[in-house]
C-alpha positions in Angstrom: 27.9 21.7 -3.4 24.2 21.3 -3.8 22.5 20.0 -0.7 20.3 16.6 -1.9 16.8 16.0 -0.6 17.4 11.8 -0.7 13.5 11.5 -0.6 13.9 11.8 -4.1 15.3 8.2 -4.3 11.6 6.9 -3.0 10.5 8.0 -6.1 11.9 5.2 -8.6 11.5 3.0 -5.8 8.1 3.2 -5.9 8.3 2.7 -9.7 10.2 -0.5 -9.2 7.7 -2.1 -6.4 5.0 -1.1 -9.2 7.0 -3.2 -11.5 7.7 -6.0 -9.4 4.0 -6.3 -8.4 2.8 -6.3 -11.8 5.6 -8.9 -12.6 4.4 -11.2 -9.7 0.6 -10.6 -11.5 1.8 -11.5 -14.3 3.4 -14.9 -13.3 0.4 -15.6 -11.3 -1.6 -14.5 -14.6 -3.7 -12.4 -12.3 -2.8 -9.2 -14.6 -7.0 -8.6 -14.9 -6.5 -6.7 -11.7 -4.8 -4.1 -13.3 -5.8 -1.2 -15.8 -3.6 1.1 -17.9 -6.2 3.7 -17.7 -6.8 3.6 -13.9 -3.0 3.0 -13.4 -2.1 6.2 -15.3 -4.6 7.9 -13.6 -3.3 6.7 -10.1 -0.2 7.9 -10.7 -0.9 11.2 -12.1 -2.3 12.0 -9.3 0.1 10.6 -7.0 2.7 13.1 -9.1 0.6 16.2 -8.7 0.4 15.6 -4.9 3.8 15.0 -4.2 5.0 17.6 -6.5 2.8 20.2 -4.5 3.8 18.8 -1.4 7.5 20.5 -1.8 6.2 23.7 -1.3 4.2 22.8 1.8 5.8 20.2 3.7 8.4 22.8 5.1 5.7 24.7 6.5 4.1 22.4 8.1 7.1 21.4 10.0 7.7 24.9 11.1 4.0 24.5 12.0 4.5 21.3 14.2 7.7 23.3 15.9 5.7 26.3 16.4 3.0 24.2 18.6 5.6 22.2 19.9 7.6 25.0 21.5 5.0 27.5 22.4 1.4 25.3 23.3 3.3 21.4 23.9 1.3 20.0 26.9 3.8 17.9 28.3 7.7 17.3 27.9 7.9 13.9 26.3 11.8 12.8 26.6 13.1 11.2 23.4 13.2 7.0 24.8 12.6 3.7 23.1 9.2 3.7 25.0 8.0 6.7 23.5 8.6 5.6 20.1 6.2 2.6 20.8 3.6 5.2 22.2 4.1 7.8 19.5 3.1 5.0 16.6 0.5 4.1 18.9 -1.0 7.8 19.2 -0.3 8.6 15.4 -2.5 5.2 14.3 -5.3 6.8 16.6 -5.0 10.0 15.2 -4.9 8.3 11.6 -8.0 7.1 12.9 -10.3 9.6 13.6 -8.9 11.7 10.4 -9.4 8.7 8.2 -12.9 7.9 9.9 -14.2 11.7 10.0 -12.9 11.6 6.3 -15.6 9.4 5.3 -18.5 11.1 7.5 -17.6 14.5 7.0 -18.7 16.0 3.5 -16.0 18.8 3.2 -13.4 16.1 4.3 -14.6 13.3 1.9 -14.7 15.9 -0.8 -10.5 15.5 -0.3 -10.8 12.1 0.5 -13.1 10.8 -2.1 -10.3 10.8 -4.9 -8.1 8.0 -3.1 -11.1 5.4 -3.1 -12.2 6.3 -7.0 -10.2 3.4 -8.6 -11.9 0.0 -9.4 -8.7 -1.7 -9.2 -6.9 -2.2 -6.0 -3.3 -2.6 -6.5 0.0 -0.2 -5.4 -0.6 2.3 -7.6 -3.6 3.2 -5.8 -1.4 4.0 -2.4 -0.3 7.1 -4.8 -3.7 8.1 -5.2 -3.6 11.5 -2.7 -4.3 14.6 -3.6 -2.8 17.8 -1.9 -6.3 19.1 0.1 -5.8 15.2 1.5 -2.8 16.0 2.8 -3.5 19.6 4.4 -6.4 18.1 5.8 -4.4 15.6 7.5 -1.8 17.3 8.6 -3.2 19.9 10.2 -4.9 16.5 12.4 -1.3 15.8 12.9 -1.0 19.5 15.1 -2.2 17.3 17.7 0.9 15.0 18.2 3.4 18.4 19.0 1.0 19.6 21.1 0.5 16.6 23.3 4.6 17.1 23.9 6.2 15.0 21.2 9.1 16.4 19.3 8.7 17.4 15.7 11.6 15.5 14.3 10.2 12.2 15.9 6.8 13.2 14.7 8.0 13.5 11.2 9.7 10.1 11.4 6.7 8.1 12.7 4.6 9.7 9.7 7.3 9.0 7.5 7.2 4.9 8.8 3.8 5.7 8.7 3.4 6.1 5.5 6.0 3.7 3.6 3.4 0.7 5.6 0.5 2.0 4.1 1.9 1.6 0.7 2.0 -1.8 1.2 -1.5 -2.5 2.2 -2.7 -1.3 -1.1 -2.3 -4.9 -3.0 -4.1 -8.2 -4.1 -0.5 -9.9 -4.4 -0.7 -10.5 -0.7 -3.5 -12.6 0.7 -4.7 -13.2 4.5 -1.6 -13.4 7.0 -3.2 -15.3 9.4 -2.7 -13.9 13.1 -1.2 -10.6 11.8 -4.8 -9.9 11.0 -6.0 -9.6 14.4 -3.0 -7.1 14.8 -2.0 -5.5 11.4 -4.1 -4.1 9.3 -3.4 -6.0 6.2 -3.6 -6.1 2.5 -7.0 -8.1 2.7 -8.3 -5.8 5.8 -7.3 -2.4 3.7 -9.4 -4.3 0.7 -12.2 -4.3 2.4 -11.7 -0.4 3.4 -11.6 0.2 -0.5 -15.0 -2.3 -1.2 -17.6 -0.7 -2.0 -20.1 -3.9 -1.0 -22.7 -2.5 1.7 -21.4 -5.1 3.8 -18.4 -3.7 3.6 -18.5 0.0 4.1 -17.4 2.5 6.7 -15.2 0.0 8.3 -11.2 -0.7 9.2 -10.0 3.0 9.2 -6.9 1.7 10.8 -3.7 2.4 9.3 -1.2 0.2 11.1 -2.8 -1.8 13.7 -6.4 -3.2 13.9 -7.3 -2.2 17.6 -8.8 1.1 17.0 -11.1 -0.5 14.6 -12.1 -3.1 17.4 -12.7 -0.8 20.1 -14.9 1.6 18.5 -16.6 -1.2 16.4 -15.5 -0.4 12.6 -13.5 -4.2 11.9 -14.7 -6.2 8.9 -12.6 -9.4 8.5 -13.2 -10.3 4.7 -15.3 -12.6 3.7 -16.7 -12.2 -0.1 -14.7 -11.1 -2.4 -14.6 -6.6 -2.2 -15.6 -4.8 -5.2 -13.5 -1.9 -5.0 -14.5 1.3 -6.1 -16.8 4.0 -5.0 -20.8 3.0 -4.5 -21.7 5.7 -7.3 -18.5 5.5 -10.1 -17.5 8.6 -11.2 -17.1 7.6 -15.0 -14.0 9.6 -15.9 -10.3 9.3 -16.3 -9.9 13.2 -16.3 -7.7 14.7 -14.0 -9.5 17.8 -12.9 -12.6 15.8 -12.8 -11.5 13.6 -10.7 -10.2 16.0 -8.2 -12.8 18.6 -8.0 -16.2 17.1 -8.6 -17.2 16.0 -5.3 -16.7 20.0 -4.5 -19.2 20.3 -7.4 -21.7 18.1 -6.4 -21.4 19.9 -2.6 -21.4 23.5 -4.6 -24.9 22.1 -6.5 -26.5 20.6 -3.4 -25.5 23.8 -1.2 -27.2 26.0 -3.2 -30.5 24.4 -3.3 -30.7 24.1 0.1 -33.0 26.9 1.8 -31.9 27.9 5.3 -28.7 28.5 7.0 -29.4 25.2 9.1 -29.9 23.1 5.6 -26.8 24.5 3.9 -24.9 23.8 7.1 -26.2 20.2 6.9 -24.8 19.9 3.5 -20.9 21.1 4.0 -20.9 19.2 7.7 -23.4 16.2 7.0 -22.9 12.9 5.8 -21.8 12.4 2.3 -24.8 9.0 2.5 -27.1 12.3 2.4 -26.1 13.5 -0.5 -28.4 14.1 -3.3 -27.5 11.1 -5.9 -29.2 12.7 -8.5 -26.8 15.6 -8.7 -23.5 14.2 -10.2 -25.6 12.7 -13.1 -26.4 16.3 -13.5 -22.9 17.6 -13.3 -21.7 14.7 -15.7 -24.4 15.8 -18.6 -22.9 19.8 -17.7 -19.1 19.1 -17.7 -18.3 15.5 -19.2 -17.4 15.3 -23.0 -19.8 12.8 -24.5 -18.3 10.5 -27.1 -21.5 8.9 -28.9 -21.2 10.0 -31.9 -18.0 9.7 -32.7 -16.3 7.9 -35.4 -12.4 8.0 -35.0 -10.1 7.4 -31.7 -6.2 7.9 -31.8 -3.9 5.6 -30.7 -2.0 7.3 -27.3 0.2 5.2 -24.6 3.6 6.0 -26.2 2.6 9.5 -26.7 0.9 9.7 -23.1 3.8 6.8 -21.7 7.0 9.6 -22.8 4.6 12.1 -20.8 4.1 10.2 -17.7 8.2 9.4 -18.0 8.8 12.8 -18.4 6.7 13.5 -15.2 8.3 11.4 -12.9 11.7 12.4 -14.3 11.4 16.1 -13.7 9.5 15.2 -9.8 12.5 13.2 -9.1 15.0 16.0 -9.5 12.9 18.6 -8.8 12.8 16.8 -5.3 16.4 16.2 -5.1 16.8 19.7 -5.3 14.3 22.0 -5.0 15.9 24.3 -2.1 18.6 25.2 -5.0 15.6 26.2 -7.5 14.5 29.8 -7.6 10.9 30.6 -7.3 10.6 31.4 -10.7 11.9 27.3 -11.6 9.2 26.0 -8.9 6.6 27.8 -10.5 7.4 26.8 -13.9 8.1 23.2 -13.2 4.3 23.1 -10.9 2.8 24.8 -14.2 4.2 22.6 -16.9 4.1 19.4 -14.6 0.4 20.0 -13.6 -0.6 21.0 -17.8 1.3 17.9 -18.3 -1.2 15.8 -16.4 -4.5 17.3 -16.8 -2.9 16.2 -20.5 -3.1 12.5 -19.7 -5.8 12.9 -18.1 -7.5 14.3 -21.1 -5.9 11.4 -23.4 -7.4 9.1 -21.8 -11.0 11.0 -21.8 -9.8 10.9 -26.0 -10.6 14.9 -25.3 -11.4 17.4 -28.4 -9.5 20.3 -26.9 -5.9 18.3 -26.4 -4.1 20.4 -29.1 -4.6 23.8 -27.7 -3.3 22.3 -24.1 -0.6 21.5 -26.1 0.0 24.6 -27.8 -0.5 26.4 -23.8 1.8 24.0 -22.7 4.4 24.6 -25.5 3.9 28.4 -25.3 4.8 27.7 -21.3 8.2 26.4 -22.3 9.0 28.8 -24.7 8.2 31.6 -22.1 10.2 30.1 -19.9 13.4 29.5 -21.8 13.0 33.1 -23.1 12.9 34.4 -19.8 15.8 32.1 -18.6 18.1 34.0 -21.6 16.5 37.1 -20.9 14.6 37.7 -24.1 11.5 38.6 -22.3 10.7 41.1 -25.1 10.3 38.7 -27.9 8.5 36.6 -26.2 5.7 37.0 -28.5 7.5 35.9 -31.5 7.0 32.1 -31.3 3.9 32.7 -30.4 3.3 34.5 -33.8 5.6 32.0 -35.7 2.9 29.2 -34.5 -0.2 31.1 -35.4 1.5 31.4 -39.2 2.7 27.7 -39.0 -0.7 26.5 -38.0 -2.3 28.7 -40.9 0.1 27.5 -43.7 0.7 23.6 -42.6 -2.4 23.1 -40.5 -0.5 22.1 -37.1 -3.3 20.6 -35.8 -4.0 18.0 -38.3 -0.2 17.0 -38.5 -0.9 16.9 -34.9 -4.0 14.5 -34.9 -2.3 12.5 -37.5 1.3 11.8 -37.0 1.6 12.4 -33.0 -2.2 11.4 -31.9 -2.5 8.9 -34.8 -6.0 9.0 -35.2 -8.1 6.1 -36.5 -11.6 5.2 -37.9 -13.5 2.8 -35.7 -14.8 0.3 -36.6 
């Protein structure tokens, strides 16, 4: 009998808190705080990372056991008491990670991606990409090698977690004295403003005291406007994750002197050149001026996203049964499949021959599967000839993308 991973149940769960939130917006009629665009985006990215994080989270609990056993400081006994003090010393780690994430110019690159949306709503919690969650695990090393166990590490960080989803909302206002304890909703908003007043502070996680002992806690007061100071103008998935690395890739080499490129990869992402991700933007972005038509694409990009979340959520509730040659394929066309929506929603020229990649993916895949690995070129060749007889990629624009004239 198949062993089940019953982490994949947290999947529709979070589907169904999505729901109900946007349910509760919409009785409230408060549904302006939520965009398809930056919801599909949000979630995209919140597949890719968790989808990735099967093939690492394993290692990085052999990692915590390796410290643990061979370098752990002291022998921390497994009582209610420590529990209290393990939450306490994972929120202080969260701390520093999450505060060095935003002053650190190599970290923020990571980091950056989580505080892109406008919109502040659950779907944001998703937003995490995998070099966010390297980065922070290898800050979690620290808890094993004080002298707490692994398995109660994982735990906390597991709690952890499943609270900080719940900070990422608007449905939820001030909780009176939980905000001089908790960090809440409204304190995480202010986290995610980008209103001078408002930045660099409540790094917390879970509780507000680190924030008040090293002087980071902002009680809100206006209303935040969420988002990064400088908005990064795209819906595209790659963009999204690796243009900060850009920007750092630009600035680093015009920067003369060991000392000056040091500055940029270590220094403070406030001394960033502004001028250079307008530069990038003109290099990479796709610039939509002139055109004349559009094509209609949530059902198209909706069965996509579906499709997505269906394949995570049994890919995760088995994944120790799959071969390597299933992971890889399942990472390859899940990952296509979202740079996809990504490019969708950027109304992208180039979407038909990601789909014909994708497509030849699959076919690969099932050829290998029956072991046909020699004809593997065939469909390849039957497309070519079905794309110079019918025209594929008009029936393409017009029947699947449905393309339109503006008006």
């Amino acid at each position: 009998m198949q062993q089940i991973n019953y982490l994949a149940f947290a999947i529709p769960a979070f589907f169904l808190f999505l729901y109900l939130e946007y349910a509760l917006a919409v009785h409230l009629k408060k549904t302006h705080l939520f965009k398809y665009e930056s919801s599909v985006s949000n979630v995209s990215i919140g597949i890719a990372e968790r989808l990735l994080n099967l093939f690492i989270a394993a290692s990085f609990y052999d990692l915590f056991n390796y410290i643990y056993l061979k370098y752990a400081i002291f022998n921390i006994p497994n009582t209610w008491w420590v529990w209290v003090l393990l939450i306490l010393a994972t929120d202080l780690v969260w701390y520093w990670y999450h505060r060095l994430g935003h002053q650190v110019n190599f970290l923020w690159a990571a980091h950056i991606v989580h505080h892109q949306s406008e919109e502040f709503n659950l779907s944001v919690s998703a937003r995490i990409t995998t070099f966010q969650a390297l980065i922070r695990n290898v800050f979690w090393c620290i808890l094993p090698f004080i002298g707490f166990h692994p398995i109660m590490v994982v735990v906390i960080l597991t709690v952890h977690g499943a609270y900080s989803f719940f900070t990422h909302t608007q449905m939820i206002g001030k909780l009176g004295w939980l905000e001089h304890v908790l960090i809440t909703p409204s304190l995480h908003g202010v986290h995610h403003a980008s209103d001078e007043k408002y930045l660099d502070k409540n790094y917390g996680d879970v509780f507000v005291f680190w924030d008040k002992v090293f002087g980071t806690f902002q009680k809100e007061e206006e209303a935040p406007k969420y988002g990064l100071t400088h908005p990064i103008k795209s819906y595209s998935f790659l963009w999204q994750h690796f243009h900060y690395y850009f920007e750092l890739a630009e600035a680093f080499k015009r920067e003369k002197g060991l000392k000056n490129k040091w500055k940029v990869v270590f220094g403070s992402p406030a001394l960033l050149d502004q001028d250079i991700r307008p530069i990038l933007e003109k290099r990479f972005l796709q610039h939509k001026s002139e055109d004349v038509y559009r094509f209609k694409f949530k059902k198209y990009l909706n069965i996509q996203l579906v499709v997505c979340v269906a394949i995570l959520t049994f890919t995760t509730a088995f994944f120790n049964s799959f071969q390597i040659v299933d992971k890889l394929f399942v990472l390859s066309f899940v990952l296509l499949t979202l740079i996809n929506c990504g490019a969708l929603l950027e109304q992208r020229k180039w979407i038909y021959y990601l789909e014909c990649l994708r497509l030849m993916l699959l076919v690969a895949y099932v050829f290998y599967q029956l072991d046909l690995v020699n004809l593997i070129f065939v469909p390849l060749i039957i497309l070519i000839a079905l794309e110079r007889t019918f025209s594929l990629s008009r029936v393409y624009r017009n029947y699947v993308l449905q393309y339109e004239k503006i008006k």
